[in-house]
GUBA-776821 format. One line per field, with one value per residue (C-alpha): residue number from 0; residue in one letter; x, y, z. Coordinates in nm, 2 decimals. Layout:
! residues N
k = [NUM:...] $
r = [a:...] $
xx = [X:...] $
yy = [Y:...] $
zz = [Z:...] $
***
This chain:
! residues 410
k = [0:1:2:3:4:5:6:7:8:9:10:11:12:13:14:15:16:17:18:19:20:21:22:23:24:25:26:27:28:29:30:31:32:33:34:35:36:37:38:39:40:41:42:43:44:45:46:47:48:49:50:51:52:53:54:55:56:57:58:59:60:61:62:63:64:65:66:67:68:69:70:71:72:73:74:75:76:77:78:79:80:81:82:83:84:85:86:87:88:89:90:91:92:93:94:95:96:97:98:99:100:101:102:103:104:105:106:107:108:109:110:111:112:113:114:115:116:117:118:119:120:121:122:123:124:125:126:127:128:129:130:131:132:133:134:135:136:137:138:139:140:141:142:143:144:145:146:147:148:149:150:151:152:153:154:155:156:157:158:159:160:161:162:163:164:165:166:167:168:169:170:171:172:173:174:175:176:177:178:179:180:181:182:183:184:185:186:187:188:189:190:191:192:193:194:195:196:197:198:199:200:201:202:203:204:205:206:207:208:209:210:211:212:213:214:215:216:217:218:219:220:221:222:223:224:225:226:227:228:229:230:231:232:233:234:235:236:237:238:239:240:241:242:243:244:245:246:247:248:249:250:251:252:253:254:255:256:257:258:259:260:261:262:263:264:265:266:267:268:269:270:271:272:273:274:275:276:277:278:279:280:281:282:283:284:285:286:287:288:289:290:291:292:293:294:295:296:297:298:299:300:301:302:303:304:305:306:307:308:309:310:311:312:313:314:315:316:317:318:319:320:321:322:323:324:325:326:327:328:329:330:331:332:333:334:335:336:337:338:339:340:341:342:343:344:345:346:347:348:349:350:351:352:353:354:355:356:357:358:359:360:361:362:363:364:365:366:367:368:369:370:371:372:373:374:375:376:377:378:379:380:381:382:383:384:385:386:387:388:389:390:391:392:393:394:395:396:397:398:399:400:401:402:403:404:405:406:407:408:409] $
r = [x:x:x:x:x:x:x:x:x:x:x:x:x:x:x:x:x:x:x:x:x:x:x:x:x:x:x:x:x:x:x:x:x:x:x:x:x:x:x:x:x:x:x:x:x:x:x:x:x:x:x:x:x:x:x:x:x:x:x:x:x:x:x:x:x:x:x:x:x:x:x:x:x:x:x:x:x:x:x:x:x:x:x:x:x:x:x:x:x:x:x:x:x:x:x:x:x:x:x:x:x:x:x:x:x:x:x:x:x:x:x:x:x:x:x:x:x:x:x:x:x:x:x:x:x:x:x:x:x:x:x:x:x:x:x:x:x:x:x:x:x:x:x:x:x:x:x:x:x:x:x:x:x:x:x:x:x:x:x:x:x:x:x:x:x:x:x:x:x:x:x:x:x:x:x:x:x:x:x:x:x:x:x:x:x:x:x:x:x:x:x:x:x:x:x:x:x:x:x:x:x:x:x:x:x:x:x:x:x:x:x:x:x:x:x:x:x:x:x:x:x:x:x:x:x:x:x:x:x:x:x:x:x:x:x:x:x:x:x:x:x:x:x:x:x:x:x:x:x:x:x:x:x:x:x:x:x:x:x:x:x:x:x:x:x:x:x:x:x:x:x:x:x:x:x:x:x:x:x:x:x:x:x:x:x:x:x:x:x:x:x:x:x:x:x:x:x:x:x:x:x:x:x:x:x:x:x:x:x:x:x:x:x:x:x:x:x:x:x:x:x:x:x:x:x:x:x:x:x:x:x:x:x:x:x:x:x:x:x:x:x:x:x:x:x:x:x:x:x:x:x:x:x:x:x:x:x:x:x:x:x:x:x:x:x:x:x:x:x:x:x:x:x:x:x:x:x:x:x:x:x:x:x:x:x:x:x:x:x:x:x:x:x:x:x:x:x:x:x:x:x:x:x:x:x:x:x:x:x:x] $
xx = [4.40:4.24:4.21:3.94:3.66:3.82:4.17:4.51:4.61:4.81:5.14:5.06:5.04:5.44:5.55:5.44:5.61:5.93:5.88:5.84:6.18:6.36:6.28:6.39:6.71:6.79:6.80:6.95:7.19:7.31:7.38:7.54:7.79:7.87:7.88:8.26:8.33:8.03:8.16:8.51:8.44:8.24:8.57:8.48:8.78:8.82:8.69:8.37:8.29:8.33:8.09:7.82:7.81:7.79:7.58:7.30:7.33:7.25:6.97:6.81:6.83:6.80:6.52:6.32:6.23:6.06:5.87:5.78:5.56:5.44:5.29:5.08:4.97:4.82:4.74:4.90:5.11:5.09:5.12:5.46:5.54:5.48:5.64:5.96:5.98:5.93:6.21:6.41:6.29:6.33:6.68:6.89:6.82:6.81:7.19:7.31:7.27:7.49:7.80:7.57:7.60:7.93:8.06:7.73:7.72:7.92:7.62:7.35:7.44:7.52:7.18:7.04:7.22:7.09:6.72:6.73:6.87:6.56:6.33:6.40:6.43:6.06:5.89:6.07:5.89:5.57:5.63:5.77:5.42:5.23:5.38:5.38:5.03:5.01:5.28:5.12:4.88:5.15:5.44:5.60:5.90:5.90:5.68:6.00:6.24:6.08:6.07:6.43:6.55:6.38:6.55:6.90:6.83:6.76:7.06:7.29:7.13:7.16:7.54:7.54:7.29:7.53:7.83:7.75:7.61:7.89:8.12:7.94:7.86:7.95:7.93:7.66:7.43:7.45:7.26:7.00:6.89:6.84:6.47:6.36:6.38:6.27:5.95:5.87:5.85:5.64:5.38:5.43:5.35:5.05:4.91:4.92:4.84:4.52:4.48:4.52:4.41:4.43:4.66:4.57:4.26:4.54:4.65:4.40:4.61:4.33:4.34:4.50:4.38:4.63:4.68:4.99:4.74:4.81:5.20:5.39:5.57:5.91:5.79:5.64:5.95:6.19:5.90:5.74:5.49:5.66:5.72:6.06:6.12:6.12:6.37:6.58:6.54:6.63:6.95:7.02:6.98:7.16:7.48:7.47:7.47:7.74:7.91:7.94:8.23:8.17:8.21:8.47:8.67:8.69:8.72:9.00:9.16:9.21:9.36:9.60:9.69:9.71:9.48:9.26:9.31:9.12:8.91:8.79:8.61:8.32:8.29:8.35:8.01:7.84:7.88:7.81:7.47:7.39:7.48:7.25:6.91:6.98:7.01:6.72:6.47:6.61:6.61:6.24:6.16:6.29:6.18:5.79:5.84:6.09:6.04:6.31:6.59:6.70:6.81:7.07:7.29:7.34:7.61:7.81:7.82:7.90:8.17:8.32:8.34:8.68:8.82:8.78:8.71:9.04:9.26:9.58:9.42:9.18:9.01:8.94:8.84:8.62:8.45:8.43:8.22:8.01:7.94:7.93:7.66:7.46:7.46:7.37:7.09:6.91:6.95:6.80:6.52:6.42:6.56:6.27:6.00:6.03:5.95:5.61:5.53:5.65:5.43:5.09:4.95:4.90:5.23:5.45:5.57:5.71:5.92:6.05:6.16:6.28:6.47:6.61:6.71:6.90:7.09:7.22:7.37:7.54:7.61:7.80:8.00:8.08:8.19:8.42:8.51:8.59:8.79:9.01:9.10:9.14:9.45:9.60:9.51:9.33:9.33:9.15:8.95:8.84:8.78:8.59:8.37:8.35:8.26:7.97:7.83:7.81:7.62:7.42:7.34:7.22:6.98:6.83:6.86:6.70:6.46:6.29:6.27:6.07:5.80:5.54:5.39:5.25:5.34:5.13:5.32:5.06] $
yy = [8.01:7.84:7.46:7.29:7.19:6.91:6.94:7.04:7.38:7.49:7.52:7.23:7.01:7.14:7.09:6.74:6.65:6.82:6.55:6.28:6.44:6.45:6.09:5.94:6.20:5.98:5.71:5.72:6.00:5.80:5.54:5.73:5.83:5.47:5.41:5.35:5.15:4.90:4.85:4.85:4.58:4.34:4.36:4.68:4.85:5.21:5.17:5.00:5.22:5.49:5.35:5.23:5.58:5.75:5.52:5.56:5.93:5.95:5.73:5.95:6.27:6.09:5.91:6.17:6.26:5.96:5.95:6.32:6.25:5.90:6.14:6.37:6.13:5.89:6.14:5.91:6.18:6.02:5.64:5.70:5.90:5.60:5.38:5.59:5.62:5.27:5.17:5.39:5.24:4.92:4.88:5.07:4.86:4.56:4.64:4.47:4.15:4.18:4.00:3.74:3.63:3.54:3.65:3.79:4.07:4.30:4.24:4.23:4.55:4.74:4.68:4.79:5.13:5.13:5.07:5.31:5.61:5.45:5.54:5.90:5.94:5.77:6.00:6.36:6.50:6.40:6.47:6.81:6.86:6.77:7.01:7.29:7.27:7.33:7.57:7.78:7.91:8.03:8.11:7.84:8.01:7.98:7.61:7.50:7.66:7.52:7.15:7.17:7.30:7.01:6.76:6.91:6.84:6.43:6.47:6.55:6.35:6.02:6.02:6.06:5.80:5.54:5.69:5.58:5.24:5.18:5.28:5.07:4.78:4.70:4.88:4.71:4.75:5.16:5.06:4.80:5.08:5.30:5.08:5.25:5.64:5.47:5.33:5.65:5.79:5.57:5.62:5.95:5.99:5.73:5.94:6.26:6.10:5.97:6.36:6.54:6.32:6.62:6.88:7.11:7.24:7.46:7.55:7.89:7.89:7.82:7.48:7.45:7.13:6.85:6.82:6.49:6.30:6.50:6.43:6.13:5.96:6.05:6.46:6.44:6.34:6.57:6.83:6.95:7.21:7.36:7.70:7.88:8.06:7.71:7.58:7.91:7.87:7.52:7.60:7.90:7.68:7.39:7.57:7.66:7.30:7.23:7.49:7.41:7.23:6.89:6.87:6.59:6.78:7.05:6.77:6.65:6.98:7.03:6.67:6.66:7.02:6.95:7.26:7.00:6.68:6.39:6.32:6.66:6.68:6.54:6.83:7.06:6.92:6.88:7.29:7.31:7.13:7.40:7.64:7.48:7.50:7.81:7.93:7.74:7.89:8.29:8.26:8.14:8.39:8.65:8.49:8.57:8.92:9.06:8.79:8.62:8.91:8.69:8.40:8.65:8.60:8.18:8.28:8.48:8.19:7.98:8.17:8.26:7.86:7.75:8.09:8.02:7.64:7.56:7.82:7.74:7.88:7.73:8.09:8.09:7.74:7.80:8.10:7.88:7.62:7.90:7.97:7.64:7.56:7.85:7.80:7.47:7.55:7.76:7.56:7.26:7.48:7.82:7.73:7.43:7.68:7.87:7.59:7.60:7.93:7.89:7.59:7.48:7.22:6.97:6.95:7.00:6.72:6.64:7.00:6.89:6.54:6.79:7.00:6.73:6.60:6.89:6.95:6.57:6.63:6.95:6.81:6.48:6.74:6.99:6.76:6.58:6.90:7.03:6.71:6.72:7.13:7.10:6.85:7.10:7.43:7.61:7.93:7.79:7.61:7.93:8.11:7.86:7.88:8.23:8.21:7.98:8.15:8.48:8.33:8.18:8.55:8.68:8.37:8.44:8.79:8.76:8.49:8.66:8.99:8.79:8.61:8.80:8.60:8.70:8.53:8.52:8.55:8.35] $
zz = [9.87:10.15:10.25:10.13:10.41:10.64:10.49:10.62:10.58:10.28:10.53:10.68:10.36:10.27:10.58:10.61:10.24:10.40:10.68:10.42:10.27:10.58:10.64:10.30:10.30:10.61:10.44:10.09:10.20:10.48:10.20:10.02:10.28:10.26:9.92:9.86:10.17:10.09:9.75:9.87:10.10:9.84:9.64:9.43:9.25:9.23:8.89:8.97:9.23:9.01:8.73:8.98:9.13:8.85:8.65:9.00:8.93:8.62:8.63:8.88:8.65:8.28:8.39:8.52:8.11:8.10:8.47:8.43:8.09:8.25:8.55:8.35:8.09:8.36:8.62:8.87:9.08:9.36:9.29:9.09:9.42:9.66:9.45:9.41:9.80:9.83:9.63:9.85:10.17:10.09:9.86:10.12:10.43:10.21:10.12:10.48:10.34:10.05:10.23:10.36:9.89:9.88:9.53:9.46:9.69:9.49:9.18:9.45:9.60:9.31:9.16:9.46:9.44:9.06:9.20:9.48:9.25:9.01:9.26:9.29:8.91:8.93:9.23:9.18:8.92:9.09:9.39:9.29:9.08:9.33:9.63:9.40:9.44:9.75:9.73:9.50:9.82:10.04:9.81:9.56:9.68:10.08:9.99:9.80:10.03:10.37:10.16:10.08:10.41:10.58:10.30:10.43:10.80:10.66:10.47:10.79:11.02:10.80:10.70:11.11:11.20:11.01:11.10:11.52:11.40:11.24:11.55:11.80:11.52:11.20:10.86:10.76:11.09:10.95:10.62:10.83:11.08:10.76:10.75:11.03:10.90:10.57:10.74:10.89:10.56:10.37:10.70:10.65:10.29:10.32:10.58:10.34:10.07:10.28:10.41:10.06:9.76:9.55:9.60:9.30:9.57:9.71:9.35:9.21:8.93:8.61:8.44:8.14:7.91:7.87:7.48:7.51:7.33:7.03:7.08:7.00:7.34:7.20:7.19:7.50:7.70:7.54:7.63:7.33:7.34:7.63:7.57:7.47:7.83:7.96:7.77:7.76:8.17:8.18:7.97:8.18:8.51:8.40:8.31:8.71:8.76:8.53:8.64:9.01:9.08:9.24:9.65:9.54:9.37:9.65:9.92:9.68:9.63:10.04:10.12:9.84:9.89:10.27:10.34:10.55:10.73:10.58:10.87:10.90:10.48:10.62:10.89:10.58:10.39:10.72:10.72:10.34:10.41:10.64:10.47:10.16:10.42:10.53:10.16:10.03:10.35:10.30:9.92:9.86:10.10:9.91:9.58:9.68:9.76:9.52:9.22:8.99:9.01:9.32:9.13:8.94:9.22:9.16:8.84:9.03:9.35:9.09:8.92:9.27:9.39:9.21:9.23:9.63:9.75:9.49:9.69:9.89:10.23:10.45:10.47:10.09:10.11:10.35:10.21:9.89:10.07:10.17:9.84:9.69:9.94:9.89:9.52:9.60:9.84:9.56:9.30:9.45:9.61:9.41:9.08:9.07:9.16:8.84:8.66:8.84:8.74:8.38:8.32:8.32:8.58:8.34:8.20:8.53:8.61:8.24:8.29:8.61:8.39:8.11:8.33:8.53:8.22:8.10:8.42:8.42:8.11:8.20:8.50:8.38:8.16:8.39:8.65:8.38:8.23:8.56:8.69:8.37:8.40:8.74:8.64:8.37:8.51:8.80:8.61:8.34:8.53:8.68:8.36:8.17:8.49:8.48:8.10:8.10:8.44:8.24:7.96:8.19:8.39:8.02:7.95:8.28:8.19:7.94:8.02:8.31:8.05:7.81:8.09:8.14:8.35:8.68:8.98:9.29:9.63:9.80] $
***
């Protein structure tokens, strides 16, 4: 579909959310890079660390089943997207101050991490809603690839930006320079959101009415009225996300096992990040000519990771990565298109806050699951994986059987 009169071009419109990406990737991945020294060095335990972490992560996935309904019940895609950014923005930078508190940095800077994992749990499933209208005009696949690709190229350059502030300053001079990608975002989005008040212009698919007034606020965030290939998707998805080992426990796996120096993990998930854009671009690609078929191949990825990245050699480990960022690329990329073309406009951004909901729960299990096998057994490690991947290939299976949906390639 074209542009409407005086408006960016379809292309131009995802490429200029991927910039928005890029710049707040900077940021909160740089932070995270960071994460256990900062804590560490406002008197953080192991412990702590652990629970703040954790507790950021699943805030940003849990949440999203309440944001998502919040979106299409008040129509207010891109507010909830500004304000998620902006909590971004500004909680990372404002981080450097926490050993300026004394004995209330450590509470200062873990609620900051809280609020900055808040943020994306608030702005994803608009955000996602919103580019998948323009998406929809030049292939939700290649839209949601090209996004995601520029998201990983954020993601490597933050973790970099801090890591030389840090060697020619301090620590926390790597979180303070974080305002300035985070600035250039929130200019960036402003300026879009300026551009393209409506994004469903792009978007030919036919309105469907919004019936949540009929719902109760309880169904509406757990996704009622979505249909049964949704849910049987969002199963089949999440059990990929559950099912791929954590980068923590591979980086884990080659220090302890001595396949890898310390100092040379982070080169490791440098390469998986590139492997992850790479994925993302070649997979939505394919996605829009030969349809969902392609997304068979995340199970097997997944399956293959421990059997690989948990091997004694650094050529299985490596070939592991490769997999494991692969995986990662399409689940983060493809995987989300789906939803698009599985559900009505109206109700899109509740499924991204449904899905994202489902996949944080797999997720917290699988990585737990996976931490405590990986302590008993590799083998069984490896076969539970192989287990829930297979039953994850026949929901998809049969999933994409049952949708008889049309997509449009753009």
């Amino acid at each position: 579909m074209s542009a409407p009169a005086g408006a960016p071009t379809a292309w131009r419109v995802v490429w200029w959310f991927g910039f928005v990406s890029l710049a707040a990737d900077m940021v909160y991945e740089g932070a995270r890079s960071v994460h256990g020294p900062v804590l560490a060095a406002l008197g953080a335990s192991a412990v702590v660390v652990g629970l703040v972490t954790g507790a950021g992560e699943a805030v940003a996935l849990v949440l999203r089943l309440a944001f998502g309904p919040i979106a299409d019940r008040t129509g207010r895609y891109w507010s909830l997207t500004i304000l998620g950014y902006g909590l971004t923005a500004v909680c990372v930078p404002l981080l450097a101050l926490a050993p300026r508190l004394g004995a209330a940095g450590l509470a200062f800077a873990a609620t900051l991490i809280l609020l900055e994992r808040l943020g994306k749990a608030v702005r994803s499933p608009s955000k996602s809603a919103l580019l998948a209208h323009a998406a929809a005009a030049v292939g939700r696949g290649r839209g949601f690839g090209v996004h995601k690709a520029l998201d990983q190229v954020g993601a490597l350059a933050g973790p970099l930006v801090v890591a030389g502030a840090v060697a020619v300053a301090s620590l926390w001079a790597g979180l303070a320079v974080l305002a300035v990608p985070g600035a250039v975002a929130m200019v960036l989005l402003l300026a879009l959101r300026r551009r393209v008040p409506d994004p469903s212009a792009y978007d030919a698919s036919p309105p469907a009415a919004a019936d949540a007034e009929r719902r109760g606020w309880w169904a509406e965030a757990v996704g009622a009225g979505l249909s049964g290939d949704f849910f049987r998707y969002a199963v089949a998805a999440s059990l990929t996300t559950g099912g791929l080992v954590t980068f923590g426990i591979i980086g884990y796996h080659v220090t302890v096992d001595g396949v890898l120096p310390v100092a040379a993990v982070p080169i490791l998930y440098a390469a998986s990040m590139a492997v992850e854009a790479v994925a993302a671009v070649v997979v939505g690609s394919v996605y829009d000519r030969a349809g969902t078929r392609v997304l068979l191949v995340v199970p097997v990825l997944v399956a293959l990771v421990p059997a690989l990245a948990l091997g004694s050699t650094l050529a299985a480990v490596l070939a592991g990565v490769v997999a494991w960022g692969f995986a990662q690329g399409v689940q983060d990329s493809t995987v989300k298109a789906v939803v698009a073309d599985l559900v009505e406009a109206p109700r899109r951004a509740t499924a991204y806050g449904v899905f994202a909901g489902v996949q944080g729960l797999l997720a917290v299990l699988g990585g737990v699951g996976a931490g405590w096998l990986y302590e008993r057994s590799l083998l069984v490690l490896v076969v539970v994986v192989a287990l829930t991947q297979a039953v994850a290939l026949a929901l998809l299976v049969d999933t994409f059987r049952r949708s008889a949906r049309p997509r449009r390639a753009g």
